[in-house]
VOGU-3710 file (C-alpha; in Angstrom, 3 decimals, decimal comma):
1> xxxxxxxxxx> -60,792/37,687/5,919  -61,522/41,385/5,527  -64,103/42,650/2,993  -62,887/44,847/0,108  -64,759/47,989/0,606  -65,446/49,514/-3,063  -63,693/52,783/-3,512  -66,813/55,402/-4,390  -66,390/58,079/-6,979  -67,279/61,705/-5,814
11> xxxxxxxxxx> -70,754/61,545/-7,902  -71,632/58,092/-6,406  -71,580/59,770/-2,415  -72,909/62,974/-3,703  -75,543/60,602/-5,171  -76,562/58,727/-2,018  -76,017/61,936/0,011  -78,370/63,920/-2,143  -81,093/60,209/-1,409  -80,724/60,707/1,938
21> xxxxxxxxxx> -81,525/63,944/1,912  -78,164/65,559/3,564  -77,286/67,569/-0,024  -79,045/70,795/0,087  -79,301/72,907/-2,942  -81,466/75,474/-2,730  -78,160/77,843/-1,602  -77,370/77,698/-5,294  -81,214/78,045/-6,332  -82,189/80,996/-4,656
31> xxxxxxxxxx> -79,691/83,757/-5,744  -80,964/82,327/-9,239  -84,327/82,733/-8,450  -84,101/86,130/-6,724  -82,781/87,553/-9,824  -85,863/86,918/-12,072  -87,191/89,523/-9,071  -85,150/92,312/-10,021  -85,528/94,390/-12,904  -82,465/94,527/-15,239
41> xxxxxxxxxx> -81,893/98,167/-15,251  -81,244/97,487/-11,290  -77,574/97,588/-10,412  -78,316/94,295/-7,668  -79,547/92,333/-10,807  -77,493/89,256/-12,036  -76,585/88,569/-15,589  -74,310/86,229/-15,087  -74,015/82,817/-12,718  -70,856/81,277/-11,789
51> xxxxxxxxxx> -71,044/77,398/-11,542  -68,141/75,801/-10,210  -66,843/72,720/-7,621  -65,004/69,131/-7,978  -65,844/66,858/-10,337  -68,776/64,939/-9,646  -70,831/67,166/-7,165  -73,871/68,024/-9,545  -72,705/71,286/-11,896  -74,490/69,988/-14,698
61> xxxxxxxxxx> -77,531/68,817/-12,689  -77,677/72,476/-11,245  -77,489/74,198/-14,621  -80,380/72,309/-15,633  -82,164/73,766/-12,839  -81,401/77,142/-13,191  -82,831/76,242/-16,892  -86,239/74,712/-15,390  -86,671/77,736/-13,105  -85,893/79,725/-15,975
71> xxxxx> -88,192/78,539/-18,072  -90,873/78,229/-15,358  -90,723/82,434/-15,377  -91,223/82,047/-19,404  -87,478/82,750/-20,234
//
């Protein structure tokens, strides 16, 4: 008799992906960070941050990064 493997949802392998250390997000993080280095009256400085992907692969999680870093540079 075969086992009945249990069908994962997207966040549940981006979950134990992300454990095991094979997620990496500091792609998304530094672009975010690099703009706090730029003044805003410089052309390369971002206003604005596009968050997008599938469901399940850590938008919201993300966000609230970009909101710690933010914070951590008192904004």
């Amino acid at each position: 008799m075969r086992a009945v493997r249990e069908r994962l949802s997207k966040q549940r392998v981006v979950r134990r992906l992300r454990r095991a250390g094979r997620v990496a997000r500091s792609a998304g993080r530094e672009p975010f960070r690099a703009a706090f280095g730029v003044p805003p009256e410089d052309e390369r400085h971002r206003f604005l941050f596009r968050v997008h992907g599938a469901a399940g692969v850590g938008r919201t999680f993300l966000v609230r990064e970009f909101g710690q870093i933010a914070r951590e540079r008192g904004r």
